[in-house]
N, C-alpha and C positions, 0 to 999 in steps of 0.2 A: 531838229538837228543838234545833235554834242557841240559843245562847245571844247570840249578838248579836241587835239590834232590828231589827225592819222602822224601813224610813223611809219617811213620805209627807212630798209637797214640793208644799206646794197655792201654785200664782200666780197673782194676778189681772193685768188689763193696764190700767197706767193708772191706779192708786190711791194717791191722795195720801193722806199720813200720820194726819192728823187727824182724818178721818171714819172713829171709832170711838166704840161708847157709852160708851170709860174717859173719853172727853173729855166733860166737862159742858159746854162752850159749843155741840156739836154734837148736835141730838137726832136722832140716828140711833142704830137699832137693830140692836147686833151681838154678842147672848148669846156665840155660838160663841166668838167672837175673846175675849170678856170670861174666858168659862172658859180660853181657851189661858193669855192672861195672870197668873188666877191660880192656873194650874195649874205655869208656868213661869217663862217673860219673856216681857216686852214691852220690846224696845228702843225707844225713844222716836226715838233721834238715827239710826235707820238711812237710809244714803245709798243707791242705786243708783251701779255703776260709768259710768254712762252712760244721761241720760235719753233714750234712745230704744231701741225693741226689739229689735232685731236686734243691737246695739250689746250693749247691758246682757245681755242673754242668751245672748251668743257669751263676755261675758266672765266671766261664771259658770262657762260649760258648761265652760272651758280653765283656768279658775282664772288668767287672765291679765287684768291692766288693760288698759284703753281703748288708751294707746298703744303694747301688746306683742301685743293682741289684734288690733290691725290691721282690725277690721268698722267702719269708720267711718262708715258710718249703714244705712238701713234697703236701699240698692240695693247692699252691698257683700256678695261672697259669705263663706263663713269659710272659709277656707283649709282644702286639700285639706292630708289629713295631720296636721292638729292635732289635737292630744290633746285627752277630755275626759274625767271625771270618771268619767259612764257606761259607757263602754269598761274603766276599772281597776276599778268593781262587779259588772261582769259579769266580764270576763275573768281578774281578779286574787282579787275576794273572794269569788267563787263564788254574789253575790246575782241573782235573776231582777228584770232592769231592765225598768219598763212607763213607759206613758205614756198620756195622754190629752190631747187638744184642740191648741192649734197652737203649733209648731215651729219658734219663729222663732230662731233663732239663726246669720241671714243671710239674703240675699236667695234664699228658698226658695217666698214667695208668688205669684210670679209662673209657675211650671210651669219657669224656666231658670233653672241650666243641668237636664236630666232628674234629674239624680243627687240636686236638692234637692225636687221635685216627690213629692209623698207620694201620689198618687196616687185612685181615686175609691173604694177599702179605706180608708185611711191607712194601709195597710203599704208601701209600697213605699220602699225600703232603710235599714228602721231597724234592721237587725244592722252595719251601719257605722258607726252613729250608738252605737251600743253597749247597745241596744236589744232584751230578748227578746220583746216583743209591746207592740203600740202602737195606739191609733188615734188618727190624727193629724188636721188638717182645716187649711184656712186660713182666714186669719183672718175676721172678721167683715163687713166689707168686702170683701175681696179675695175674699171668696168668691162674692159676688155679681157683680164685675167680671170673672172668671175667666168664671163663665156669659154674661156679658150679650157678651164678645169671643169665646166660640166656638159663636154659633147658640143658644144658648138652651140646651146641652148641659152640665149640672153635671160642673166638675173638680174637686170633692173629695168628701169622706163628708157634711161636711152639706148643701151644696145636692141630693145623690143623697138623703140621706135626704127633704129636703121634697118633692120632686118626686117623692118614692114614696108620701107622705102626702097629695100634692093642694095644697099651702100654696107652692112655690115661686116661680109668678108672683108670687102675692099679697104675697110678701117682697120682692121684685123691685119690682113697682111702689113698695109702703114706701118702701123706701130709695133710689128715685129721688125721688119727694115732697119724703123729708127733704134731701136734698143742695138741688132745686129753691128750697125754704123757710127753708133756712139750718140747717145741719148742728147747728150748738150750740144755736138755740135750739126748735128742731121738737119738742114735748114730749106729741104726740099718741100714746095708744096704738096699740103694732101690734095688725095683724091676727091675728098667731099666738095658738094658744092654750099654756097655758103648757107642756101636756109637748111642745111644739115648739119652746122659748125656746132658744137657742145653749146658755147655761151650765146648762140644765136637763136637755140632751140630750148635752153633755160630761160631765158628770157621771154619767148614766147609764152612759155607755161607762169611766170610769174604774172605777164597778164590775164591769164587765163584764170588763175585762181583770184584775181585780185577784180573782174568784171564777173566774178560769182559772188561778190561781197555780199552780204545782206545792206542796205541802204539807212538802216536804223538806227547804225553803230558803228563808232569809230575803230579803226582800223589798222593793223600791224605786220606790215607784207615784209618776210625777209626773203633776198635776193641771192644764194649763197655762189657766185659764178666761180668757174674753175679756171681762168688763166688770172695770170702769167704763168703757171705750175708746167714744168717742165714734162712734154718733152718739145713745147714751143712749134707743135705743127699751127701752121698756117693754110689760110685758103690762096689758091691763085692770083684772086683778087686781092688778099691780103696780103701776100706776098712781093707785090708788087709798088704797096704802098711807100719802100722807104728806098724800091730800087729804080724807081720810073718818075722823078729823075732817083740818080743815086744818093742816100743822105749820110752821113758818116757822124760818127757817136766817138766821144769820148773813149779812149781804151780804158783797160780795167784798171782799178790803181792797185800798185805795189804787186804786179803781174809777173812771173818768171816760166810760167806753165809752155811746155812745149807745145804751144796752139802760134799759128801763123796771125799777124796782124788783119790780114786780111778774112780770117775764118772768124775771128772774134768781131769782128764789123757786120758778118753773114750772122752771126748767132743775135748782136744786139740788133738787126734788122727787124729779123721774126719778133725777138722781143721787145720792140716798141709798135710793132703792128699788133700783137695782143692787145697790150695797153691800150691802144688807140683802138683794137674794139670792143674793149672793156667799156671804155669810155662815150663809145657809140651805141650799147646796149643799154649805161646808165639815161643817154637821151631816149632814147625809145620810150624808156618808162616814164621821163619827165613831160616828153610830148602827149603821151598816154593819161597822166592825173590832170594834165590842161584839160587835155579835150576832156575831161572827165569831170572836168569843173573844182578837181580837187588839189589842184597845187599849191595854192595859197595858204593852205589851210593843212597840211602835209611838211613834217617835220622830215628832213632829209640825212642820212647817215651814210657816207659812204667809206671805204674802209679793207683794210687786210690784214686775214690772219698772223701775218708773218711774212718778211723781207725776203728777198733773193739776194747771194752774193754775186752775182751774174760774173765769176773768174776774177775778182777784189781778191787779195791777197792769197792767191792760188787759191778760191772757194768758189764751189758751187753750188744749191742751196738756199740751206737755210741750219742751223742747229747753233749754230753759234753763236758770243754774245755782240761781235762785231755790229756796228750801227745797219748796216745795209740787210744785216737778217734782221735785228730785235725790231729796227725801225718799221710803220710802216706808215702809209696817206690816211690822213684822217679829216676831211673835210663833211661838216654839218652847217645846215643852214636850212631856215622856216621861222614860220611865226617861234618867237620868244627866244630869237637867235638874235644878235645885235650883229648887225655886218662890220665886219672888224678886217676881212684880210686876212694874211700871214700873220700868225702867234707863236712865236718861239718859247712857251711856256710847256715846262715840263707836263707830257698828258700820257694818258697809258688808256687802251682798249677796254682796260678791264672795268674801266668808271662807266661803260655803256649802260651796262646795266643798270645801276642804281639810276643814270640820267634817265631810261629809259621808263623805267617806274614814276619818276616822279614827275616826268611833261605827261602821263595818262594817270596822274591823281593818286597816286600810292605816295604811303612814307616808305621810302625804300628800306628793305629789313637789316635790322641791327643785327644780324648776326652777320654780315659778310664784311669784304674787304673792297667793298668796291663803293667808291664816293661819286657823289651825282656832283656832275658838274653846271647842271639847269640855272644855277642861280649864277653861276661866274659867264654860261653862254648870253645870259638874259642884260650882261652888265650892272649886276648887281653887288660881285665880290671883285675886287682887283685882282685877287690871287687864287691860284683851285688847291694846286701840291708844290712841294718846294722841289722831290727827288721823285720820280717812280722806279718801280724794280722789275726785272724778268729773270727766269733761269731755267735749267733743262737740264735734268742729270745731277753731274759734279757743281757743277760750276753755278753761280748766282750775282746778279749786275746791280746797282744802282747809278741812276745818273741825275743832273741837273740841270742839262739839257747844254753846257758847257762843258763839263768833265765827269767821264765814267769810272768808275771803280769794279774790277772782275776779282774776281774770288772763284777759286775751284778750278782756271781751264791755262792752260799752259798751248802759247803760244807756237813753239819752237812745233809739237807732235801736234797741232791741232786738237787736243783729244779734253772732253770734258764732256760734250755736249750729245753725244750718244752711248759713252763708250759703257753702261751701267743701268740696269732698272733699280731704284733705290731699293723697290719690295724685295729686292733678294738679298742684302745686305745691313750688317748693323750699322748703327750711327756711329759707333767707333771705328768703323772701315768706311766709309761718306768723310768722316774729317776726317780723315787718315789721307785720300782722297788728294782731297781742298786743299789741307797742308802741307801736300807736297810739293805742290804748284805753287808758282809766285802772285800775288797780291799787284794787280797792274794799273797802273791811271794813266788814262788816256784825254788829250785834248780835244774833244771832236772838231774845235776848229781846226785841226792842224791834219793829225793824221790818227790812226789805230795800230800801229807801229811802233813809237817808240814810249817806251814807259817812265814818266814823269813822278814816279810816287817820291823817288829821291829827291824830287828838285822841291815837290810841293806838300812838303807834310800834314799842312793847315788841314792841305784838301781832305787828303787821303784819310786825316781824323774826324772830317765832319763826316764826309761819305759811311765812315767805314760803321761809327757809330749809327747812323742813319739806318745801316744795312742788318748791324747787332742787333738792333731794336725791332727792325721788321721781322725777321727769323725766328724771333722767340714770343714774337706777338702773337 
């Protein structure tokens, strides 16, 4: 038997930081995440390298930042050739790398180019991907849009699954409904029943690929599930959970949007019922490695791409550099994790990687940007990073987990965080950009409203330099 750990890498899509039960302003209910926490950490301040999918997840998968990762949003492919993480667990530390649910890490939802199209198994080419058994799908949407443009014919594993159950129009018509009725606030249950739900029938398949393990060799199952990702359908049963009795959630902060108080209580309803069975799908698996005999011994990651504004200062989303998109939950815990609780220590996604090489025996590779934080989980270093960064587009953030500095996006239009694909533009139109926009510090204890750079210059010169340095590193 290895004496190194299996690792599971469970991710949701889309889940802002704060909706967990550690948080008493929010009552939502999330045991699983609570035992990670005190079974390990709970980073409080973890950032995403970039709030959008394909972005943030291509810079994971390479251990590179935003701007050396080159995915600059959701339609960019990841470059043919780039190294990832999964490739040197498989090929270098002899672990069997799985997968489950969808595989965004570049414009692969669309069927082009073929080579990123996973096909209607979810196997198709994930030993390039570094990959020994997989089922993959796409996403949530895109799954249904993929059917509705080729004749009614499902292109991946789960529209082929519902169309094998009899439920696939009836999704079909759903999610035209919702998009008709207004995507965020459509808070009607669907029609599926729940063993039909996306993240209930992902989660099925992660055990599936994970009870085909070989029994010889340690092991590396990633989980990739699709909610909190809007458009927040729920099941019956799920639906019922925050209204039988009724529970009521904080409004949105710094809110002016023409939505009735009472709709935004309906919309953050469905979205603490995902959560909560996001949270009931991570137990499945944890019940799963028990009876498996492997939990003890099974390093645990759980985690999101990228934040939702869920209506926070008129936003919905994700793109921008506000805390409740860049942020997202990052709780870890297993052997050579020191159980700590809540750490408010600046952390960012993009260190998974290097962490993740070196609890399975790699020196993590010197050419990236991603620092393993193994040795600061293990209580070995006091300190991991002092600032981490994200960006998307114009616009680029550092913070210290106290006070953010933005660069490039201007508050007033919202506009930074989609409005440009850098590949079409020169570097003298990018800071032409940046410098037209104001330079903003924010207190995250306070608010992301009112700008502080005037009051706090100190700050704004350590930040700023911090951020100098990373950009041209």
């Amino acid at each position: 038997m290895s004496t190194r750990p299996n690792i599971l890498f469970v991710q949701s899509d889309q889940q802002r930081p704060d909706w967990v039960e550690m948080n008493p302003s929010i009552p939502v209910r999330t045991p699983n995440l609570r035992h990670l926490s005190d079974r390990g950490r709970w980073l409080r301040n973890a950032v995403c390298p970039s709030p959008l999918s394909a972005p943030s997840r291509a810079c994971v998968a390479s251990g590179l930042e935003y701007d050396r990762c080159r995915v600059w949003g959701n339609e960019t492919y990841f470059a043919e050739g780039l190294p990832t993480y999964h490739q040197r667990l498989r090929n270098e530390a002899g672990y069997h790398v799985m997968a489950a649910g969808k595989h965004h890490v570049g414009n692969n939802q669309s069927g082009q180019p073929p080579s990123l199209h996973r096909g209607v198994d979810g196997r198709q080419g994930i030993e390039a991907w570094g990959f020994d058994d997989a089922i993959f799908n796409a996403g949530l949407n895109q799954a249904t849009i993929l059917m509705r443009r080729n004749e009614g014919v499902p292109q991946d594993t789960y529209m082929t699954y519902l169309s094998r159950e009899g439920w696939a129009q009836a999704h079909l018509d759903d999610y035209a409904r919702r998009n008709a009725e207004g995507v965020w606030t459509a808070t009607f249950p669907s029609p599926l029943p729940d063993a039909a739900y996306f993240d209930t029938w992902i989660t099925g398949n992660a055990l599936t690929v994970l009870d085909r393990a070989p029994a010889d060799k340690p092991w590396y199952l990633e989980v990739n599930l699709q909610n909190p990702h809007h458009p927040w359908d729920v099941t019956a049963s799920m639906h019922a959970l925050y209204r039988d009795p009724t529970v009521d959630f904080p409004p949105p902060e710094h809110c002016t949007l023409d939505i009735s108080p009472e709709t935004h209580q309906e919309v953050r309803r469905n979205w603490a019922a995902t959560v909560e069975h996001l949270d009931s799908c991570l137990g499945r698996i944890l019940t799963h490695l028990h009876q498996r005999g492997e939990l003890d011994r099974t390093i645990i990651v759980y985690t999101s791409d990228h934040g939702e504004m869920l209506g926070d200062y008129n936003q919905w989303q994700k793109v921008s550099p506000l805390q409740a998109s860049v942020g997202v939950p990052l709780m870890i815990a297993g052997p050579d994790v020191v159980p700590h609780g809540a750490d408010d220590t600046p952390a960012t996604i993009l260190d998974l990687a290097s962490t993740i090489q070196e609890w399975a025996g790699l020196d993590p590779s010197a050419d990236t940007d991603s620092r393993s934080m193994a040795s600061y989980l293990a209580g070995e270093r006091p300190v991991h990073r002092e600032v981490v960064f994200s960006g998307l587009s114009a616009w680029r953030m550092v913070t210290d987990g106290r006070y953010k500095l933005i660069r490039g996006y201007d508050p007033a239009t919202r506009t930074g965080g989609d409005e440009f694909d850098p590949t079409t533009l020169s570097a003298g139109d990018v800071l032409r950009l940046q410098s037209g926009r104001p330079e903003l510090l924010y207190d995250l204890e306070n608010n992301e409203q009112e700008d502080l750079s005037a009051r706090h210059p100190d700050v704004v010169g350590r930040l700023r330099a911090a951020l100098d340095e990373h950009l041209v590193a």
